[in-house]
SEROFI-379775 format. One record per residue: x, y, z of N, C-alpha, C in turn. Coordinates in Angstrom, 2 decimals, decimal comma, padded with zeros to 5 digits, always signed. Each point is the difference from the previous one (the first is absolute). Layout:
% SEROFI-379775
n.x/n.y/n.z/ca.x/ca.y/ca.z/c.x/c.y/c.z
X/Y/Z/X/Y/Z/X/Y/Z
...
% end
This chain:
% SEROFI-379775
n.x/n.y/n.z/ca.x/ca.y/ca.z/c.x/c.y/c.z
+000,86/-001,18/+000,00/-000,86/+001,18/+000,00/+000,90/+001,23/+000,00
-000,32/+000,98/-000,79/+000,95/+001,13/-000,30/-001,13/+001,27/+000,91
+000,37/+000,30/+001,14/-000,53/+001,42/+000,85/+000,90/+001,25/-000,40
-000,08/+000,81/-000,76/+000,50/+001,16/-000,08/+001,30/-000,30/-000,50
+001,44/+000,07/+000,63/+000,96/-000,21/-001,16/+000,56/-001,47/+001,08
-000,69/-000,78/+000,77/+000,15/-000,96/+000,90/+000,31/-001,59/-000,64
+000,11/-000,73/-000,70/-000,47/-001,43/-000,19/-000,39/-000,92/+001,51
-001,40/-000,38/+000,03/+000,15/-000,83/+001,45/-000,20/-001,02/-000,40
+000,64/-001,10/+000,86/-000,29/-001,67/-000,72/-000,37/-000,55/+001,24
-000,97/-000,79/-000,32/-000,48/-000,99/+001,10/+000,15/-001,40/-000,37
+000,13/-000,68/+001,67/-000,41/-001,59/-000,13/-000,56/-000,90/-000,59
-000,51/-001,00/-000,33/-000,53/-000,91/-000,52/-001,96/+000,32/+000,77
+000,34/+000,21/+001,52/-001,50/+000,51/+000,30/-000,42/+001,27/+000,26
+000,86/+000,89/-000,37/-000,30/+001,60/-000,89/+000,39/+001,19/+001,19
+001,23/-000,66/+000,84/+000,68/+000,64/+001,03/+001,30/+000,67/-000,77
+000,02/+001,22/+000,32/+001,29/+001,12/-000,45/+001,25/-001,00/+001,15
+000,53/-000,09/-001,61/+001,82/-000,73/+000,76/+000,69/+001,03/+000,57
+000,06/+001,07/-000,47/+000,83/+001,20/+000,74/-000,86/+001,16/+000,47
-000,43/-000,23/+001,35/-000,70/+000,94/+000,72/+000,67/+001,43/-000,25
+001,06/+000,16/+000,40/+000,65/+001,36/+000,19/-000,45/+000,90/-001,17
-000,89/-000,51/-001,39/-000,10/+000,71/-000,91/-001,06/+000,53/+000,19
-000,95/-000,40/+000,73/-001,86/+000,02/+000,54/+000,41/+002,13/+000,26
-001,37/-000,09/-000,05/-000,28/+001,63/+000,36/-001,32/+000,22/-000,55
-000,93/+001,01/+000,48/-001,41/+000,23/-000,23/-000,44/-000,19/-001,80
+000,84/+000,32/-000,93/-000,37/+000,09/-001,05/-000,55/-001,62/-000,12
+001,28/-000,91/+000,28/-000,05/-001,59/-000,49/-001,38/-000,37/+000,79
-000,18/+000,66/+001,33/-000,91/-000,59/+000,74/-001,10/-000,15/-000,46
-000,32/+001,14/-001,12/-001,36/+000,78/-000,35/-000,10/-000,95/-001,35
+001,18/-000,80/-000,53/-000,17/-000,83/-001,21/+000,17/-001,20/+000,51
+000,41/-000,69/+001,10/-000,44/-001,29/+000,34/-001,43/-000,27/+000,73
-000,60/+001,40/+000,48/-001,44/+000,08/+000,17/-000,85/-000,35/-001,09
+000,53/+000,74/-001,41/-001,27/-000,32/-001,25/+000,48/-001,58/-000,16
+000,97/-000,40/+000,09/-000,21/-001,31/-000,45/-000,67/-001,26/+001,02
-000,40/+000,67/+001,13/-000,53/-000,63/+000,90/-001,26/+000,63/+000,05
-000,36/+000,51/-001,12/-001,95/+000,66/-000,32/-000,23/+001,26/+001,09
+000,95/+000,91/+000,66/+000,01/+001,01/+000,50/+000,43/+001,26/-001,12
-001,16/+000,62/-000,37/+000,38/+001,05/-000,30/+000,34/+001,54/+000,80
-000,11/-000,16/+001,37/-000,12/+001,06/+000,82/+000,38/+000,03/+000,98
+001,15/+000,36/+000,42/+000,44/-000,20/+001,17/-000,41/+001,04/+000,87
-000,80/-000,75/+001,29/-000,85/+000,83/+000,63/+001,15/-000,09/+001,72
-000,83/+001,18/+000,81/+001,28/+000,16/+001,17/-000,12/-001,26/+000,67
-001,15/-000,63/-000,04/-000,06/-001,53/+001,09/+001,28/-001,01/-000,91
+000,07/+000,20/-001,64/+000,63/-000,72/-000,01/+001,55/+000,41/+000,00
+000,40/+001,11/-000,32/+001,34/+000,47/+000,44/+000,76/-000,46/+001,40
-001,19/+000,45/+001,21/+000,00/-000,83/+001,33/+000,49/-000,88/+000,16
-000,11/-001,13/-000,43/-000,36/-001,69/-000,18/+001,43/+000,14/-000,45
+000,27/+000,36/-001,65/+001,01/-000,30/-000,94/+001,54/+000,46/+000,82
-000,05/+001,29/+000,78/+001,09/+000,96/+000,41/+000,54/-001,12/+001,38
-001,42/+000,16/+000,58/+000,25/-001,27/+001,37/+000,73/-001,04/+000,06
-000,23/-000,72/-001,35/+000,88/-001,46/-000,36/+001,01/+000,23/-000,84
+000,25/+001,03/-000,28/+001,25/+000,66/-000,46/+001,19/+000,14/+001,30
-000,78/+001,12/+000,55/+000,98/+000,27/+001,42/+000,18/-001,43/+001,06
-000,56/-001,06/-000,26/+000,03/-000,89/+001,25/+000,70/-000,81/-001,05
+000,28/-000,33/-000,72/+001,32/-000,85/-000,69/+001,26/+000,60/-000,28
-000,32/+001,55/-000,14/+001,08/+000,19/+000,12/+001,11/+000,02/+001,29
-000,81/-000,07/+001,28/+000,28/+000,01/+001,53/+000,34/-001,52/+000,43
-000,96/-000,85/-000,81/-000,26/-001,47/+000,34/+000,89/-001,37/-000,46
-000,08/+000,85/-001,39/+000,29/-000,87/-001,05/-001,10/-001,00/-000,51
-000,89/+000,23/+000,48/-001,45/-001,22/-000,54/-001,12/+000,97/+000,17
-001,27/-000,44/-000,52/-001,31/+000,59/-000,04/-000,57/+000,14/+000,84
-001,05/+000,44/+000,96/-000,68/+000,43/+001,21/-001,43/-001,27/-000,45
+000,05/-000,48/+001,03/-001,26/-000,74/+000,32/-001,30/+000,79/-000,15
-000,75/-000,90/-000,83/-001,45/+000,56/+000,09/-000,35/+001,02/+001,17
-000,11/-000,74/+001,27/-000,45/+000,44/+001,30/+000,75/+001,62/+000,07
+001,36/-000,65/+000,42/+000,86/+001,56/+000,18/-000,87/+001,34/-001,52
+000,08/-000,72/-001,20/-000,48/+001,32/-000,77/-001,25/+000,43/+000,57
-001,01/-000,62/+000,21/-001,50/+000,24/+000,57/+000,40/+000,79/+001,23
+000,56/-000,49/+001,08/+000,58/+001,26/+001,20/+000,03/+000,69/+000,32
+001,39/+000,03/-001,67/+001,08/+001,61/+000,53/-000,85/+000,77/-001,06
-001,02/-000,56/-000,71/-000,58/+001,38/-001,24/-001,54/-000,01/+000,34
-000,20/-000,85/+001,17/-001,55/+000,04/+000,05/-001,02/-000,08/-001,21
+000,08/-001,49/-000,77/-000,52/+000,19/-000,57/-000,38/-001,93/-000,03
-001,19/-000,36/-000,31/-000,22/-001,09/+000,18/+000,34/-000,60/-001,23
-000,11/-001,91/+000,02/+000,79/-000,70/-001,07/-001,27/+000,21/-001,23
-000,91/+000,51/+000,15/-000,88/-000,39/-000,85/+000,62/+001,31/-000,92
-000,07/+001,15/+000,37/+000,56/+001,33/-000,39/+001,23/-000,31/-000,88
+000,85/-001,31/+000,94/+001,19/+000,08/-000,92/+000,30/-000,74/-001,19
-001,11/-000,72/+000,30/-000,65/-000,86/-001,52/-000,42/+001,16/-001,10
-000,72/+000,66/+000,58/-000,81/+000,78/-001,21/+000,55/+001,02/-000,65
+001,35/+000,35/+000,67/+000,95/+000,85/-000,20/+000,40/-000,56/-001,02
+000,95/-001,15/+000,03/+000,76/-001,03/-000,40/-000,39/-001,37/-000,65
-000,73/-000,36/-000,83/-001,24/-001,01/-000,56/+001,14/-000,99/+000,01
+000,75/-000,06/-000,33/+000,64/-001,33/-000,22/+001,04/-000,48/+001,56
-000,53/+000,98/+000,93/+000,81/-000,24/+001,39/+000,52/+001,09/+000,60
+000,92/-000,31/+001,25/+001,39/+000,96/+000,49/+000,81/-000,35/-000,76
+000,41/-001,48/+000,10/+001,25/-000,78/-000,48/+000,21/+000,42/-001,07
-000,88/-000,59/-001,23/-000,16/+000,55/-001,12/+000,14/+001,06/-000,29
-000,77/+000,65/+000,01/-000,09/+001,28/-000,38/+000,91/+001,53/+000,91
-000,58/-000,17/+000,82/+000,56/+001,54/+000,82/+001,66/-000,20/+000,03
+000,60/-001,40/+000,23/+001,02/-000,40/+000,20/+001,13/+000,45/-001,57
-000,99/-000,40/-000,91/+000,58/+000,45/-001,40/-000,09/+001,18/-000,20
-000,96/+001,04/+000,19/-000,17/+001,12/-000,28/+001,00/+000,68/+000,58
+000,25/-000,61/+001,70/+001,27/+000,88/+000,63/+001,38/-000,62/-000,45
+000,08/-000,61/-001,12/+001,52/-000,47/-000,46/+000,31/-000,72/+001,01
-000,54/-000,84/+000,45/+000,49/-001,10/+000,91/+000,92/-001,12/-000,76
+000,74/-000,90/+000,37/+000,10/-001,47/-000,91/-000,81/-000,86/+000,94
-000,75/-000,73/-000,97/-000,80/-000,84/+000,76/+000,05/-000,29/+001,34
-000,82/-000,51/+000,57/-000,41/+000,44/+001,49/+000,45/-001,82/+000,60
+000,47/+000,17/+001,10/+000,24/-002,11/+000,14/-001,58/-000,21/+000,43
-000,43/+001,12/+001,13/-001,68/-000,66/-000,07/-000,88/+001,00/+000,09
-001,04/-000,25/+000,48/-000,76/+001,24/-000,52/-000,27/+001,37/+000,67
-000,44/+000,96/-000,71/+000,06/+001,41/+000,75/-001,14/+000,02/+001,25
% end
């Protein structure tokens, strides 16, 4: 995928191999390919959250912990995210695949 003057390449299950390249533009184009055209502030929230906790962690934030620390329930983070946390929010924030789930 070519973002602005970027090339990003992903995994075999559609995870960015080199995070360090991630930044809001890519975010906003691994959203359309995950049927988000709009990145709304609940989902910036979500996306920035599991951004900052891997980068602290080195792994993805548990379902529970995201519901928590953003007050927002799992159903919310479904509807945010149709195809998941893992899936989706996890890719959108340039994660590499997650070992289990968000």
């Amino acid at each position: 995928m070519k973002v602005g003057e970027k090339i990003i390449e992903f995994d075999k299950d559609g995870f960015m191999l080199n995070p360090e390249l991630w930044d809001e533009e890519v975010a906003r184009a691994i959203a359309k390919e995950e049927g988000i055209e709009e990145m709304t502030e609940d989902h910036w929230k979500v996306v920035l959250f599991i951004r900052n906790y891997w980068k602290e962690h080195d792994l993805a934030p548990e379902v529970r912990l995201l519901c928590k620390e953003l007050n927002l329930g799992v159903r919310q983070i479904y509807r945010l995210f149709t195809s998941g946390p893992a899936r989706g929010a996890c890719r959108i924030a340039g994660l590499p695949k997650p070992d289990g789930c968000v």
